[in-house]
KELOFI-212257 format. One record per residue (C-alpha): x, y, z. Coordinates in steps of 0.5 Angstrom, whole numbers, plus 500, padded with zeros to 3 digits. Example, Ala and Ser with C-alpha at 12.3 -4.5 7.8 and 13.67 -1.06 7.14 Angstrom:
# residues 2
<<525, 491, 516>>
<<527, 498, 514>>
This chain:
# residues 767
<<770, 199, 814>>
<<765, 203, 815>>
<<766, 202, 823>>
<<773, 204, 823>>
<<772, 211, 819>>
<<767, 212, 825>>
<<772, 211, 829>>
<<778, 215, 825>>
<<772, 221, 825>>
<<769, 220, 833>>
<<777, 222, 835>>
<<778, 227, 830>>
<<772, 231, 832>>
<<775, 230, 839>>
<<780, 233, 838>>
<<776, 239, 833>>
<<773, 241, 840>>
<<776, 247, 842>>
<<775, 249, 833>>
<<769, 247, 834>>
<<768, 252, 840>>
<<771, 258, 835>>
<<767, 254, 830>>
<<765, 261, 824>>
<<759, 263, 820>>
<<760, 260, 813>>
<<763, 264, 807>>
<<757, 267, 804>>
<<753, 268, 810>>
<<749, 274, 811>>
<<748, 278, 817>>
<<743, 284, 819>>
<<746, 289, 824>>
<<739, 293, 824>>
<<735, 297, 830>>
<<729, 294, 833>>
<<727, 300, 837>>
<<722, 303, 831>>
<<716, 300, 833>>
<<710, 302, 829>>
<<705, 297, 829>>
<<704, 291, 834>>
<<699, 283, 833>>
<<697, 279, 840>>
<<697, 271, 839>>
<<692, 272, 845>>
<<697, 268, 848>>
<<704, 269, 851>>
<<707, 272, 844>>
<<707, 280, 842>>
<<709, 280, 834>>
<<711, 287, 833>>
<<713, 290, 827>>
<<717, 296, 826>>
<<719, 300, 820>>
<<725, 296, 817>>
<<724, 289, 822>>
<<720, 285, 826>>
<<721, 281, 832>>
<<716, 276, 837>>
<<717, 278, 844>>
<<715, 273, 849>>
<<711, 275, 855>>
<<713, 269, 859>>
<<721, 269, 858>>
<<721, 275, 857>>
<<725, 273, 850>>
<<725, 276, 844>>
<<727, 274, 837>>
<<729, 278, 831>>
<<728, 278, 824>>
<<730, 281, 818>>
<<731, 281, 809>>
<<737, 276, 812>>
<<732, 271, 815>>
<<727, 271, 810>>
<<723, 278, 810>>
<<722, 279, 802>>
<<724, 287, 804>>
<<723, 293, 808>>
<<719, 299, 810>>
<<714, 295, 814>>
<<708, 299, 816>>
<<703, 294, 819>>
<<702, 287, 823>>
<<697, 283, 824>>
<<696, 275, 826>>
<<691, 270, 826>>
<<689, 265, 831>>
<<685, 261, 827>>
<<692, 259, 822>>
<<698, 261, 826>>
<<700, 267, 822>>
<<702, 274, 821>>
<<702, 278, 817>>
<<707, 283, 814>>
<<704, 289, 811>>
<<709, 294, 808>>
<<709, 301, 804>>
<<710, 299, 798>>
<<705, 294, 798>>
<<710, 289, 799>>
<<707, 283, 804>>
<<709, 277, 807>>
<<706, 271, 812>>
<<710, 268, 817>>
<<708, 261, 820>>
<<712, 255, 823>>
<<719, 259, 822>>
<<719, 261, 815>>
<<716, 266, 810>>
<<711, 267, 804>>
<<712, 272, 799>>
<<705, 275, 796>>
<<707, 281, 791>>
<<701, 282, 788>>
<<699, 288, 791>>
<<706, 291, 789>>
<<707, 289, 782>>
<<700, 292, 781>>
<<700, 297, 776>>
<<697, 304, 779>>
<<697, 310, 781>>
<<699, 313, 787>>
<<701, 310, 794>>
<<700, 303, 795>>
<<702, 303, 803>>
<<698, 298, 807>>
<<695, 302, 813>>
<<692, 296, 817>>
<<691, 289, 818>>
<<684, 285, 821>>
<<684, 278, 821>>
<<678, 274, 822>>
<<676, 266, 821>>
<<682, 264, 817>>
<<682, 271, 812>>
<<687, 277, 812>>
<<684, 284, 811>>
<<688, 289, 809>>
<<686, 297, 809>>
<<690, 300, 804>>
<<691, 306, 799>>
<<688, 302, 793>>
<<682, 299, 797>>
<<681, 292, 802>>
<<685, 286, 799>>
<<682, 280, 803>>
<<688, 274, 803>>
<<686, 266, 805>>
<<691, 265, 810>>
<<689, 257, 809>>
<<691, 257, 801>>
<<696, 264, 802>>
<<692, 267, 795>>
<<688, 274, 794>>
<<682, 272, 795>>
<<678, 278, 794>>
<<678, 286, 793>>
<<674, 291, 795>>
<<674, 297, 791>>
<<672, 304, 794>>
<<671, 309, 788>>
<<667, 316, 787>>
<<668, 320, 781>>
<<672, 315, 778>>
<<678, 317, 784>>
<<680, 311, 789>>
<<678, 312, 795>>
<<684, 310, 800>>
<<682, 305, 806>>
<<685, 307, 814>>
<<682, 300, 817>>
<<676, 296, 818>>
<<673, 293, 824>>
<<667, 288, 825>>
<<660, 289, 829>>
<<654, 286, 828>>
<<656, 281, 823>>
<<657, 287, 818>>
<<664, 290, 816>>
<<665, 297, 817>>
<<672, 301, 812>>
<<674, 308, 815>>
<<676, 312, 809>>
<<680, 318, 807>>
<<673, 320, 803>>
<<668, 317, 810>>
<<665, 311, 814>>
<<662, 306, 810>>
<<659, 298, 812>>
<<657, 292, 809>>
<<654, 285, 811>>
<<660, 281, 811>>
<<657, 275, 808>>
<<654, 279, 802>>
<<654, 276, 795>>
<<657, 283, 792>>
<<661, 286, 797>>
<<665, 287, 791>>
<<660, 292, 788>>
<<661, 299, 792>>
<<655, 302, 791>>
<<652, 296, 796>>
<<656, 299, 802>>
<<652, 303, 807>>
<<654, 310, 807>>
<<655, 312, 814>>
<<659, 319, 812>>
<<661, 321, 806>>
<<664, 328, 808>>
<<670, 326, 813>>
<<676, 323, 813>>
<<678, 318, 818>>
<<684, 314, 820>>
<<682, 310, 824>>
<<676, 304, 827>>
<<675, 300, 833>>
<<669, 295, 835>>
<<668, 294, 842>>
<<662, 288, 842>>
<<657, 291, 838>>
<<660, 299, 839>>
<<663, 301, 833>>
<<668, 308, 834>>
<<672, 311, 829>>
<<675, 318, 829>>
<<680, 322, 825>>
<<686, 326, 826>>
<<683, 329, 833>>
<<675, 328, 833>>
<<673, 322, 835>>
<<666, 319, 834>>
<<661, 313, 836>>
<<656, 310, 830>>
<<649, 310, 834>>
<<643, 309, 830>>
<<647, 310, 823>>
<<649, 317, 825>>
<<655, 319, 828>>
<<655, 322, 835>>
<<661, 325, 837>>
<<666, 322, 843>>
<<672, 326, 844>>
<<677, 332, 842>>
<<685, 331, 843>>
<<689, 337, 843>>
<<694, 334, 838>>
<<693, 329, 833>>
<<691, 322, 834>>
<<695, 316, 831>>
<<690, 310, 832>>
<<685, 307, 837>>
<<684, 300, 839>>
<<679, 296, 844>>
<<681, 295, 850>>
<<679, 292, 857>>
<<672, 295, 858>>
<<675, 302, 855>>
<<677, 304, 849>>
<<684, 306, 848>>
<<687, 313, 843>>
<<695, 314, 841>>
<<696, 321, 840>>
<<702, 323, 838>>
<<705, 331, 840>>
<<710, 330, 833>>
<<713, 337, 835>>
<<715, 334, 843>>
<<718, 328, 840>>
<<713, 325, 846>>
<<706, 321, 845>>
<<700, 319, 851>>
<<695, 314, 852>>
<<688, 315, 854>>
<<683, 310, 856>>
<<675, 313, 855>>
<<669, 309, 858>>
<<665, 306, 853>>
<<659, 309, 856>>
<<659, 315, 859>>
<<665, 317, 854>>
<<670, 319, 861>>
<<677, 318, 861>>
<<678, 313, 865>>
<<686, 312, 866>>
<<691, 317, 861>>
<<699, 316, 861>>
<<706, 320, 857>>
<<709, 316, 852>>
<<717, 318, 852>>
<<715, 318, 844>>
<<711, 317, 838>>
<<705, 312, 840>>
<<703, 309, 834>>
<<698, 304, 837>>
<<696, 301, 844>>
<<695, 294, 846>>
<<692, 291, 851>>
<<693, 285, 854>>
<<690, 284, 862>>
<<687, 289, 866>>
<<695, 290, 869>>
<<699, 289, 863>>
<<697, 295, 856>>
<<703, 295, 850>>
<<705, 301, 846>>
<<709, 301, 839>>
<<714, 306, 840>>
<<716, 309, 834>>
<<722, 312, 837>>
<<724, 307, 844>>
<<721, 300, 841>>
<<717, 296, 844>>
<<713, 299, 851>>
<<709, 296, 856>>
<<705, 299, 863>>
<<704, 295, 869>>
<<699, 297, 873>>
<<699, 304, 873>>
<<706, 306, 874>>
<<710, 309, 867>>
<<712, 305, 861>>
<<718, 303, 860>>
<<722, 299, 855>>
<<723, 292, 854>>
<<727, 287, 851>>
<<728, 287, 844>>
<<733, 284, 840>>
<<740, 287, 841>>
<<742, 293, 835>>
<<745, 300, 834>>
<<741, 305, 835>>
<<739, 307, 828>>
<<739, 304, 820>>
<<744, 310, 816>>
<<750, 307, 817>>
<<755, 313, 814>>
<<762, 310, 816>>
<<764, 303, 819>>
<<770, 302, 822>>
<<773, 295, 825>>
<<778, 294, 831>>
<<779, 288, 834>>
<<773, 285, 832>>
<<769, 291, 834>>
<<764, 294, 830>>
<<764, 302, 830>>
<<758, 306, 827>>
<<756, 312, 825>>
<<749, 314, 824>>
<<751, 320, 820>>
<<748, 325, 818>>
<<748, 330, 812>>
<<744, 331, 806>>
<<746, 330, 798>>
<<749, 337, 799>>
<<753, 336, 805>>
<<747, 340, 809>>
<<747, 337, 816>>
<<741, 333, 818>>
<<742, 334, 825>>
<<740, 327, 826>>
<<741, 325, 834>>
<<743, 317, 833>>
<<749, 318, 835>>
<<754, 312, 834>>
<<753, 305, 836>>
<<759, 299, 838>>
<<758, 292, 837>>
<<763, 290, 843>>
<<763, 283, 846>>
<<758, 281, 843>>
<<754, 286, 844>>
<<750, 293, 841>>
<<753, 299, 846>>
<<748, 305, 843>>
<<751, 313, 844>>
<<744, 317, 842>>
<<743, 325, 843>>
<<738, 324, 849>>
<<740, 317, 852>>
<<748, 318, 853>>
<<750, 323, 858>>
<<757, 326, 856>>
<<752, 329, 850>>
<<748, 333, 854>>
<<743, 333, 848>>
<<746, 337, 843>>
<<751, 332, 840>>
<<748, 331, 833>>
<<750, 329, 825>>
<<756, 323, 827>>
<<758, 321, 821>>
<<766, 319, 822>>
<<768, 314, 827>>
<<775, 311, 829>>
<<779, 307, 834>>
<<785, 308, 834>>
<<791, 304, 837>>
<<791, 306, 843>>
<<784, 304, 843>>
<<781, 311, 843>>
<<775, 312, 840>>
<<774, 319, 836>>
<<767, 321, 833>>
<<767, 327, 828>>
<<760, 330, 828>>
<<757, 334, 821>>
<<756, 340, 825>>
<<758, 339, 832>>
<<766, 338, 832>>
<<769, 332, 835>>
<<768, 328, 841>>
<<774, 323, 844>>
<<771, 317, 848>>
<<778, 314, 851>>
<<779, 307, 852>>
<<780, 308, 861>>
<<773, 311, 859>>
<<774, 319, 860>>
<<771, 324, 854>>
<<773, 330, 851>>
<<769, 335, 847>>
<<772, 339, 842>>
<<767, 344, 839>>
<<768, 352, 839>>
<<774, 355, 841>>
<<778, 349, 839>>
<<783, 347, 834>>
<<777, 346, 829>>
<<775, 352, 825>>
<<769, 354, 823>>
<<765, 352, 816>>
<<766, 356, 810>>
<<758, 352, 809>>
<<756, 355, 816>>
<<759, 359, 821>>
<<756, 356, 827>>
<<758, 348, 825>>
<<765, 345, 826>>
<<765, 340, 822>>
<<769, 333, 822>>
<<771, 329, 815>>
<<775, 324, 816>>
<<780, 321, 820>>
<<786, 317, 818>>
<<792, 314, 823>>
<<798, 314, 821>>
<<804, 308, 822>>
<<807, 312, 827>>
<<800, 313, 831>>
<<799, 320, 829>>
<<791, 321, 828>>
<<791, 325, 822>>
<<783, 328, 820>>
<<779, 333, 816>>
<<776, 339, 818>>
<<770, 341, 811>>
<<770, 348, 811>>
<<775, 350, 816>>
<<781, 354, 813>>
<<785, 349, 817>>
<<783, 343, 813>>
<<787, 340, 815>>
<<789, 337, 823>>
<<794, 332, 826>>
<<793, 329, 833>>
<<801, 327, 835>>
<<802, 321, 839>>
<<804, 326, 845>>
<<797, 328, 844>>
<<798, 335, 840>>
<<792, 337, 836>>
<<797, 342, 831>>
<<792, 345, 826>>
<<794, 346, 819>>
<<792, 350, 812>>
<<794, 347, 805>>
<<794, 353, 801>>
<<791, 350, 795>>
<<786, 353, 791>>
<<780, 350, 788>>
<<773, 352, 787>>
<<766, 351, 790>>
<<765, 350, 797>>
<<772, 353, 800>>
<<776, 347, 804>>
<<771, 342, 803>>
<<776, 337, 805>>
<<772, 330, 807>>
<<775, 323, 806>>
<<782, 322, 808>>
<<788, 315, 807>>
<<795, 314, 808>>
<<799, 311, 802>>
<<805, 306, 803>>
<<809, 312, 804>>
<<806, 316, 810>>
<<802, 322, 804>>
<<795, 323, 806>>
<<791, 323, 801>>
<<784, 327, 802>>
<<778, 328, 798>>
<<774, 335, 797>>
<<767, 336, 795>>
<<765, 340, 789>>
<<765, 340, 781>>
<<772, 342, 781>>
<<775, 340, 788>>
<<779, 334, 786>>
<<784, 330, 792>>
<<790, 333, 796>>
<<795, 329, 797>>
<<799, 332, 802>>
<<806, 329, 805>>
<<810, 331, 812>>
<<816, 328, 811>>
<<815, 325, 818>>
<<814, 331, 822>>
<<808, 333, 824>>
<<809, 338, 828>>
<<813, 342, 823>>
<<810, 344, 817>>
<<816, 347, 813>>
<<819, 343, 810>>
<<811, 340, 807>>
<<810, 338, 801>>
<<803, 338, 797>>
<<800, 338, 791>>
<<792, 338, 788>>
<<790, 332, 782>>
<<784, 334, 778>>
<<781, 332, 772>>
<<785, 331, 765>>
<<791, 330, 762>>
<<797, 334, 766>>
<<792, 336, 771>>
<<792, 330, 776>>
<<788, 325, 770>>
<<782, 324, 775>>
<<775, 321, 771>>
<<772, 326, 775>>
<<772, 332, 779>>
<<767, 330, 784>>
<<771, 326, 789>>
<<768, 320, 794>>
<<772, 316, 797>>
<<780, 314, 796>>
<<783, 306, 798>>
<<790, 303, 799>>
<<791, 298, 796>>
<<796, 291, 797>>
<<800, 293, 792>>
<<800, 301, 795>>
<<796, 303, 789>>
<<790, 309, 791>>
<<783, 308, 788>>
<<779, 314, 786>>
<<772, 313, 787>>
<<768, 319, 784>>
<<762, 321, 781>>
<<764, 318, 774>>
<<767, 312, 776>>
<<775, 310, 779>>
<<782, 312, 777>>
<<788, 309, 780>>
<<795, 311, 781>>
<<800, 306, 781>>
<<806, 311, 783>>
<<803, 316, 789>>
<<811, 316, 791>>
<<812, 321, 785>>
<<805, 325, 785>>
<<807, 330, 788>>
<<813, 332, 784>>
<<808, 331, 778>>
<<812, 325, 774>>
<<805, 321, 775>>
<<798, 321, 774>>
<<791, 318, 775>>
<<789, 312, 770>>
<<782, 311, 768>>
<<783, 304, 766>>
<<779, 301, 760>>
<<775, 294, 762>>
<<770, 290, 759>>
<<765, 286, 763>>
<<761, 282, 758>>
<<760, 286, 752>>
<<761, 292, 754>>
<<768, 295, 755>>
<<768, 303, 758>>
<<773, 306, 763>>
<<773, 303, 770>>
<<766, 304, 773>>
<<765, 309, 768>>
<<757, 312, 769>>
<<757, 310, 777>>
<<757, 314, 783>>
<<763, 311, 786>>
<<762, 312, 794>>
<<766, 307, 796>>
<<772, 303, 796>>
<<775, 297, 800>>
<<780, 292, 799>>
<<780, 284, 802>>
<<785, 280, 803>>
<<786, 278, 796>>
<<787, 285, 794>>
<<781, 285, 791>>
<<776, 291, 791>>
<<769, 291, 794>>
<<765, 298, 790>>
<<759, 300, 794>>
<<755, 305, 789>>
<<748, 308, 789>>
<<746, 302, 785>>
<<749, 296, 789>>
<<755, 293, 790>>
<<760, 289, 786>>
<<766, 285, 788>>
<<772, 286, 783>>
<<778, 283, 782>>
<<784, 285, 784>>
<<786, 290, 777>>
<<779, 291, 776>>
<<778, 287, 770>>
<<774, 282, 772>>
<<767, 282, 777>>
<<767, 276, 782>>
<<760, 278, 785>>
<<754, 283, 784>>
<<749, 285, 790>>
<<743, 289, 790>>
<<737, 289, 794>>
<<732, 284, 789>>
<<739, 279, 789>>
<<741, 280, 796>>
<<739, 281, 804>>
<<742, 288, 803>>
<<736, 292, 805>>
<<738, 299, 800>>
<<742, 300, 794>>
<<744, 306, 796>>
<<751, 304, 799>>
<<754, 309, 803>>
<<760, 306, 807>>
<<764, 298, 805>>
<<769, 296, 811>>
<<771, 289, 811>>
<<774, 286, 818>>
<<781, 283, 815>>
<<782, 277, 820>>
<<775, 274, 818>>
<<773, 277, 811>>
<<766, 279, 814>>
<<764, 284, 810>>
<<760, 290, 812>>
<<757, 294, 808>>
<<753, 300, 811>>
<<747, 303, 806>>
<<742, 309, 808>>
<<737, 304, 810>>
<<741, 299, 815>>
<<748, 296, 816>>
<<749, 288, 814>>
<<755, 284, 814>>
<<757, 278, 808>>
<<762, 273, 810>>
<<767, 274, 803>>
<<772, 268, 802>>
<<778, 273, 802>>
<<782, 275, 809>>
<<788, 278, 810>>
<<795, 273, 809>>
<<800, 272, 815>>
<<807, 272, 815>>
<<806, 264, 818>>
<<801, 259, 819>>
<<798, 260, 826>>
<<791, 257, 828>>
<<789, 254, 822>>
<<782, 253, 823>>
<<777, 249, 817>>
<<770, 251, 819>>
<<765, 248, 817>>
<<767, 241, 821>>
<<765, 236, 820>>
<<762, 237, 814>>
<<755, 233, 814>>
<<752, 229, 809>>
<<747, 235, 806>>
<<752, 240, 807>>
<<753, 244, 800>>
<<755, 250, 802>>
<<763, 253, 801>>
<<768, 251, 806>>
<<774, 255, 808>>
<<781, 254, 811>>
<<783, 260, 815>>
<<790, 262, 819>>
<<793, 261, 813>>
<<800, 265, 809>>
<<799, 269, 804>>
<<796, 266, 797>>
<<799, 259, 801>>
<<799, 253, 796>>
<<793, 248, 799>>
<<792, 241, 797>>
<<787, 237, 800>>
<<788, 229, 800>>
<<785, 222, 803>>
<<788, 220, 808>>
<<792, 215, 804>>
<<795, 222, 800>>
<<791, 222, 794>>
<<790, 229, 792>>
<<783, 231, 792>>
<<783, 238, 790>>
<<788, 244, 789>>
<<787, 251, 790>>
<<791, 257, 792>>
<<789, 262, 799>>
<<785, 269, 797>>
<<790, 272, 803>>
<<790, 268, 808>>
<<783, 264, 806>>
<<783, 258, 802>>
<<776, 256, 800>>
<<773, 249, 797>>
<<766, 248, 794>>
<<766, 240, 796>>
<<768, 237, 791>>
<<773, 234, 787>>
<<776, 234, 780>>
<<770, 230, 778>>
<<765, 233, 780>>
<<763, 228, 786>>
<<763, 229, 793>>
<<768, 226, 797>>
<<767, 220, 800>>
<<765, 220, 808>>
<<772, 219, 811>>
<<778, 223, 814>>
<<782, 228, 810>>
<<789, 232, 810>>
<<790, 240, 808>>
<<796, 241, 806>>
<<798, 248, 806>>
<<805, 251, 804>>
<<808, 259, 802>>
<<813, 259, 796>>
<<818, 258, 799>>
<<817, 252, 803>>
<<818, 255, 810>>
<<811, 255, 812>>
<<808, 249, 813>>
<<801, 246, 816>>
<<798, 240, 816>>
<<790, 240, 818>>
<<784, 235, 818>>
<<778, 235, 816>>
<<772, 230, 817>>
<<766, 228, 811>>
<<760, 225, 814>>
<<755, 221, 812>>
């Protein structure tokens, strides 16, 4: 028996094998979409790996193949915010130091969380500055004192405090010389023999300097250097003796090949230099420009020196040309994610930006595209059409035409076509001038219509409104709706079932605008409009301040706003005043209040269940398709999402991915939910075969809507019986017992309502 099911199972899994060429990710799965270009501190095997770590990210670059790999919250990193890397030979580990005290060992493909630091209860900055490691221990330079971890045992070992006058001393670095162990201090250099009995006690330091501070130590043999901001120093007989001045500020120095290389950073430039100084006679031996931030140097042969870049990642310099980037593992250009738009499996990005207060922030990351499987990056300096001066992209859509439309917070609107050609529309344009700034033309939102009509906001302009018609007209448009605060503050922008555009406008009392051009753009006429704010008889609105609008599958508009969500039901009869907003009443468990009532509502997207996905300043939350239940709760202590702050939810309808974009990154979450289609059409179950330790969820997609699913044995004995989410179906492995099913060969059965549609597909459990 057990022969003949192998046998069924080896032809089935052949005729899987174009499913298993499209196989998918699991429902539930996570994915980081971040940058690896901030490279803030790097750690040498001593062999053919670099371990760099930059503020959010780590990766391990290859120097032999030249390979990089990537790792973030989803592949096991406790949190973000790194500040320092170290590694150890002795137990083949590195060493993740973040700001907030956080730290994490990598070794043999995983990671080890010790949060002893950042669980502490002090006062203050719990940053960790440095990493050395020596003989199987970890030393950690923080603001608190020096943590020692036994890498062998993954503990705390040790702390070495520094305290005058009752006020901790914080710790830049150590470094080791001549059997002692020297700590460069905000308050000092100090030093102590690295076997001594009581290196916990203070007072048995030696103090080498108590009046400087210093941000950095390195030891070359038995020299031993140290420099503030801008002077350095070598330690010759106890005593200081001065080496060296920069011109700007220094970010650290490091032991080099018969020299000791100084980053320095010129933070007004946006550009950095590398200098070598001899040892001996203190010249400078060899000097070079960083195109940004140098935050360290590392040598690895006497050709080869690696810079950490805090604004182009990972560089390195051969022999004595420039540096130049290298590969590192592919991502947008930037963390924020201010608006994520999908096309055709395409991810478009906008890095944003503007402040709590709808000030620019002149951010110059521009957007990013993940086409084909690959990051495309449209950064200020790096993409020519730019010119430089492109900044603050906070909108982003493609539209069918396959036109790609960007909408800045201060520069107006830059269009890259699909055969490739760009246009820029900024001053003397159809975009007014911002009420906030008279230099500014500012994009809010964007919306196409059913008949290819790309309608988008303008905040600030006294034309608030403007329609780019399919023949390619921009016809501009002002609403003559009064409303209080910020003039014209139009942002984000929907079209209903039935062709209205409905818009929200920032401020304490600015509410939504639904605005119908009864189908002709062109001619405003014969328009009709009408403003909805807070109260009864005034719009019904929770409240006034209005983040964001969703259609839902039954044509409702949800209302996100600073005090949770209201609904219309009826938005064909808004405008003529016989509906209004509901604030509908919930109860999730004990608790029963108004729809998000107390939340920040910033966005709303809806799955292919009609469910809602609600993105908050304090996470997310899947809720039913009415509201009255939640499905799943995501923060960053439950989840990979690397912040609570949610600025921007979109979900691809064809395989449910959700993609969520927070002000510290963009990740995506595989959700069980895609869009129905009107037939059944490339019915694909993933994972299959299911093997034997699979416990995760399985998914039949390519399905009619809501289709009826029934899974049999090959003898036509039901199994289970579900309903799709959209045109998803999703089975956690076991039977009506409980069980698992046995190994074998199973049919899914699927069926619309009505039985016009119908589907026969297999799947395989394997011992």
């Amino acid at each position: 028996m057990k022969k003949r099911i192998l046998y069924i199972a080896s032809i089935i899994l052949t005729t899987l094998a174009t499913q298993t060429k499209a196989q998918e990710r699991p429902v539930g799965y996570w994915r980081s979409h971040l940058p690896y270009n901030t490279a803030v501190s790097l750690a040498w095997d001593g062999g053919s790996k670099l371990h760099v770590a930059t503020d959010k990210t780590y990766f391990i670059y290859d120097i032999a193949t030249k390979e990089s790999e990537g790792f973030s919250k989803t592949e096991g990193m406790s949190d973000i915010g790194m500040s320092c890397i170290g590694f150890d030979k002795a137990t083949s580990t590195t060493i993740l130091g973040y700001s907030n005290g956080n730290i994490d060992l990598y070794q043999d493909g995983s990671f080890f969380n010790i949060p002893d630091l950042k669980l502490k209860s002090v006062t203050g900055s719990k940053n960790i500055n440095t990493i050395h490691t020596i003989d199987g221990y970890a030393y950690l330079s923080t603001d608190v004192g020096i943590i020692v971890i036994d890498l062998e045992r993954r503990e705390v070992k040790e702390n070495y405090v520094f305290s005058v006058a009752g006020q901790n001393i914080g710790i830049s670095e150590v470094a080791f010389a001549n059997n002692r162990i020297y700590a460069a201090t905000q308050r000092g250099l100090y030093s102590n023999n690295i076997n001594a009995i009581n290196l916990q006690a203070f007072s048995s330091w030696t103090k080498h300097d108590t009046t400087r501070a210093f941000i950095s130590v390195a030891a070359m043999g038995s020299q031993l250097f140290v420099t503030g901001t801008d002077s350095l120093f070598e330690l010759k007989n106890n005593a200081l003796q001065f080496v060296y001045r920069s011109d700007t500020n220094t970010a650290r120095i490091d032991a080099g090949i018969d020299g000791l290389w100084i980053s320095e950073i010129y933070a007004e430039e946006f550009s950095g230099k590398s200098k070598k100084i001899a040892i001996t006679n203190y010249q400078i031996l060899d000097s070079f420009k960083v195109g940004g931030y140098c935050r360290q140097t590392l040598q690895t042969s006497t050709q080869n020196v690696w810079l950490a870049d805090a604004l182009y990642g990972l560089n390195i310099r051969e022999g004595k040309g420039d540096p130049y980037g290298v590969v590192t593992p592919d991502g947008p250009s930037s963390f924020p994610s201010y608006d994520i738009f999908v096309y055709n499996n395409e991810v478009w990005v906008a890095h944003g930006g503007y402040d709590d207060k709808y000030k620019a922030t002149s951010n110059p990351a521009g957007f990013s595209g993940f086409v084909n499987g690959k990051w495309q990056r449209y950064g200020t300096y790096s993409y020519k059409p730019f010119e430089g001066n492109k900044r603050d992209f906070s909108r982003i859509i493609k539209t069918k035409a396959g036109n790609l439309y960007a909408g800045s917070f201060q520069n107006g609107l830059f269009v890259l076509n699909a055969d490739g050609t760009t246009e820029a529309y900024e001053k003397n344009s159809f975009i007014d001038s911002s009420s906030v700034s008279g230099t500014w033309r500012i994009i809010g939102g964007f919306a196409e219509d059913d008949d290819n009509n790309l309608w988008m906001t303008v905040y600030g302009g006294k034309r608030e409104l403007v329609v780019r018609t399919k023949d390619g007209n921009y016809i501009p448009i002002e609403v003559p709706l009064t409303r209080t605060g910020t003039p014209n503050a139009a942002m984000n922008i929907i079209v209903d079932d039935y062709g209205q555009k409905w818009y929200a406008t920032t401020g304490a009392a600015s509410g939504v605008v639904v605005y119908n051009d009864n189908k002709t753009p062109s001619t405003t006429f014969d328009d009709t409009y009408t403003l909805l704010l807070s109260g009864k008889g005034a719009g019904g609105l929770a409240d006034n301040e209005v983040y964001c609008l969703a259609n839902d599958k039954s044509g409702s508009i949800w209302i996100g706003t600073k005090n949770g969500i209201s609904i219309v039901s009826c938005p064909s009869q808004v405008i003529a005043g016989t509906c209004e907003a509901e604030n509908r009443i919930v109860q999730y468990d004990d608790f029963a209040g108004y729809l998000f009532q107390g939340e920040v509502v910033k966005t709303i997207a809806v799955d292919g269940a009609n469910r809602k996905w609600i993105g908050t300043n304090n996470g997310v939350w899947l809720i039913s398709a009415d509201g009255d239940k939640i499905v799943n709760r995501f923060t960053a202590d439950n989840s990979p999402l690397p912040s609570n702050i949610i600025q921007k939810i979109t979900i691809n309808p064809a395989t449910g991915d959700v993609y969520i974009g927070t002000e510290e990154g963009l990740v995506s979450y595989r959700g069980t939910a895609t869009d129905g289609g009107k037939e059944n059409k490339d019915v694909l179950v993933f994972p299959n075969p299911i093997k034997s330790g699979y416990n995760g969820t399985i998914a039949i997609k390519g399905l009619v809507e809501n289709a009826d699913v029934r899974i049999t044995d090959i003898s036509g004995q039901l199994v289970y019986r579900t309903k799709a989410l959209g045109g998803q179906a999703v089975w956690n492995g076991l039977d009506y017992t409980g069980r698992r099913p046995q190994s074998g060969v199973y049919l899914v059965f699927t069926t619309n309502k009505d039985g016009s549609q119908t589907n026969v597909a297999k799947m395989v459990f394997m011992e």
